[in-house]
N, C-alpha and C positions, 0 to 999 in steps of 0.2 A: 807442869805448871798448875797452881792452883786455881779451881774453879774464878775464885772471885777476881784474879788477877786476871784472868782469859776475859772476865765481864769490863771491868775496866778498861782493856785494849783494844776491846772492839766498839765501847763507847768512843773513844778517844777515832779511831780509826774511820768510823761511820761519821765524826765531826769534822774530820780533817774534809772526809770525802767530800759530805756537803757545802766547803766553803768554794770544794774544786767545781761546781757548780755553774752555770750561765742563766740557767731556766729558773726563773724567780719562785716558783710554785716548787721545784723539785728540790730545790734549797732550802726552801722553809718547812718539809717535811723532814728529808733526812735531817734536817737541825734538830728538829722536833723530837725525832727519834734518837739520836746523839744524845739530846739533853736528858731524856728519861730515863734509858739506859744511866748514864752520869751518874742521876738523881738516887736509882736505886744502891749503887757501886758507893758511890760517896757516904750514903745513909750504912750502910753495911760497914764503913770503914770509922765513920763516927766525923766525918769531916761537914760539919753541919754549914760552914759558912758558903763550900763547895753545890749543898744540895738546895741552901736559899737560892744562889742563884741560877742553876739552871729551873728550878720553881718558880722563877720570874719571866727566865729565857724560853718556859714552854707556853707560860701563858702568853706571849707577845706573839712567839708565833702560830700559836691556834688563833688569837685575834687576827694576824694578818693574813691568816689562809682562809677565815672567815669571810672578811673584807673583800678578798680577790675573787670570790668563789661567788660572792654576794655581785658583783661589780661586772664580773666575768659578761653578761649579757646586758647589763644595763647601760641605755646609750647616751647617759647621762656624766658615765666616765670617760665615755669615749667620742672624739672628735674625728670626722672625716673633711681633710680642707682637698679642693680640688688645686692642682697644682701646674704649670703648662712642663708641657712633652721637654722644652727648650731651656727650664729652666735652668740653672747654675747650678745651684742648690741638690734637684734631682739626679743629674748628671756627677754629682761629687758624690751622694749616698749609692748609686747604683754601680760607680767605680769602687769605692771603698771596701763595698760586699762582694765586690764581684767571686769572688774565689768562694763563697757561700750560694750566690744565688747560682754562679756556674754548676754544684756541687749537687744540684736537686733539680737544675735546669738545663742539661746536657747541651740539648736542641738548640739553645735560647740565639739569637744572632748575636754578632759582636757588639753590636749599638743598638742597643735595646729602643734608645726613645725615639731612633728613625723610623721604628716600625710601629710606632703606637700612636696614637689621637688623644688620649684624655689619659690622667694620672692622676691617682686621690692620695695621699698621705692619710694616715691614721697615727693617732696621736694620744695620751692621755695624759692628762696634769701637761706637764713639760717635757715630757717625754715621748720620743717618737716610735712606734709601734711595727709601722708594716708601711710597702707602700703595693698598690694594684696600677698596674696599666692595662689601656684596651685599646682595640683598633675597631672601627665599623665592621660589621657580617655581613652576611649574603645580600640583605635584607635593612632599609631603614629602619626598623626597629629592635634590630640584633648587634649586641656588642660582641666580639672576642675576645677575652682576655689574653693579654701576650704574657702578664708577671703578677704574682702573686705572690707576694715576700714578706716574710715576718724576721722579724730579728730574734737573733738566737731565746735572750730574756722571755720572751713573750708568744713561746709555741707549745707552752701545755693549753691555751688559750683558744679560739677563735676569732681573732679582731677582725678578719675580712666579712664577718658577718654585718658587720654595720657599712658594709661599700654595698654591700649584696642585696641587704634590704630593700621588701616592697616598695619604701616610700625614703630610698636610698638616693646618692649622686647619681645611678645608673636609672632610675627611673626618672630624673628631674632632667634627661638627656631624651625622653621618651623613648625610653629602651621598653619592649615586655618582653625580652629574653638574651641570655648572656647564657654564651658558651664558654666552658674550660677549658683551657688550655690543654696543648697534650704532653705539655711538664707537669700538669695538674692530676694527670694518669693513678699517679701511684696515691694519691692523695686520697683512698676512695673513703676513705672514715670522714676525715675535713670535711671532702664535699655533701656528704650527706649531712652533716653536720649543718653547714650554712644553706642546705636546700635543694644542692643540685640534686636529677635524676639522670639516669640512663637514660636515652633516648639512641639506641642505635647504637654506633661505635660512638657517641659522643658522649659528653656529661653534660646536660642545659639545664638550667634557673631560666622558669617561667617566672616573672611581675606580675602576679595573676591581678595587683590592685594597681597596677602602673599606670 
């Protein structure tokens, strides 16, 4: 098979890949990468109207990976509503995942919102993100997290960072320490990501300005 056809099929095939996609960030790179490959394949072949438009289709998405990357930490995109243990609403998204949240939460009890006290949704634009539950600790000013759940779209990300924050829902609870969960175990990039430390066999988020 000719070089240049083998470049075509693997553009073609790296676009397909991309659209099989969930992760909104992992999407718009392999696109990214699909379309340039295209770009070069199509220009080689002389098929200019093919290579305007993935020319268009890489600029869009280097702007939206800009955007996301840009936004990724700013809490300006992102909303944390607190939500009750009991709601409707909570009880329908935590059934609906369930085969997902089971899938990273072995441990997890059958009925999640009987074991937990407080629930925050995360949310950006219209779109719903993650949800966190907790139960009180040892100690009145120690939460536990039971769940920590992000939807498939939105896990090249950190959104539970904006629950975690110093001057977060978990501090306006006068919390100054929240424990991980031990579904949260294998997480250990995440948690250090949004702050936890080792502490012993545990992983705890000190509120140091709580």
């Amino acid at each position: 098979m000719p070089v240049l056809e083998i470049i075509g099929w693997l553009g073609s095939a790296v676009l397909i890949t991309s659209l099989l996609q969930t992760r909104v960030m992992r999407f718009r790179v392999l696109n990214t990468v699909s379309c340039a490959v295209l770009i070069g394949y199509n220009a080689l072949v002389g098929v200019w109207p093919m290579v305007a438009m993935n020319v268009v289709l890489v600029g869009i998405n280097l702007w939206v990976i800009a955007r996301l990357l840009r936004e990724r930490h700013d809490e300006r995109a992102y909303d944390v509503v607190p939500i009750g243990v009991r709601e409707p609403y909570l009880r329908h998204l935590l059934d609906r995942h369930r085969a997902d949240i089971v899938a990273f939460n072995p441990d997890l009890p059958s009925d999640v919102p009987a074991v937990a006290e407080h629930a925050f949704l995360v949310s950006t634009g219209d779109q719903l993100v993650g949800v966190v539950l907790s139960r009180a600790g040892d100690t009145p000013d120690e939460q536990q997290v039971v769940l920590d759940y992000v939807l498939p779209p939105f896990r090249d990300f950190t959104p539970g960072e904006f629950v975690f924050r110093a001057d977060g829902p978990f501090a306006a609870l006068g919390t100054h320490r929240v424990l991980a969960s031990p579904g949260m175990a294998a997480s250990e990039k995440y948690l250090r990501a949004v702050g936890f430390v080792r502490q012993g066999d545990r992983q705890a988020l000190e509120l140091v300005d709580a």
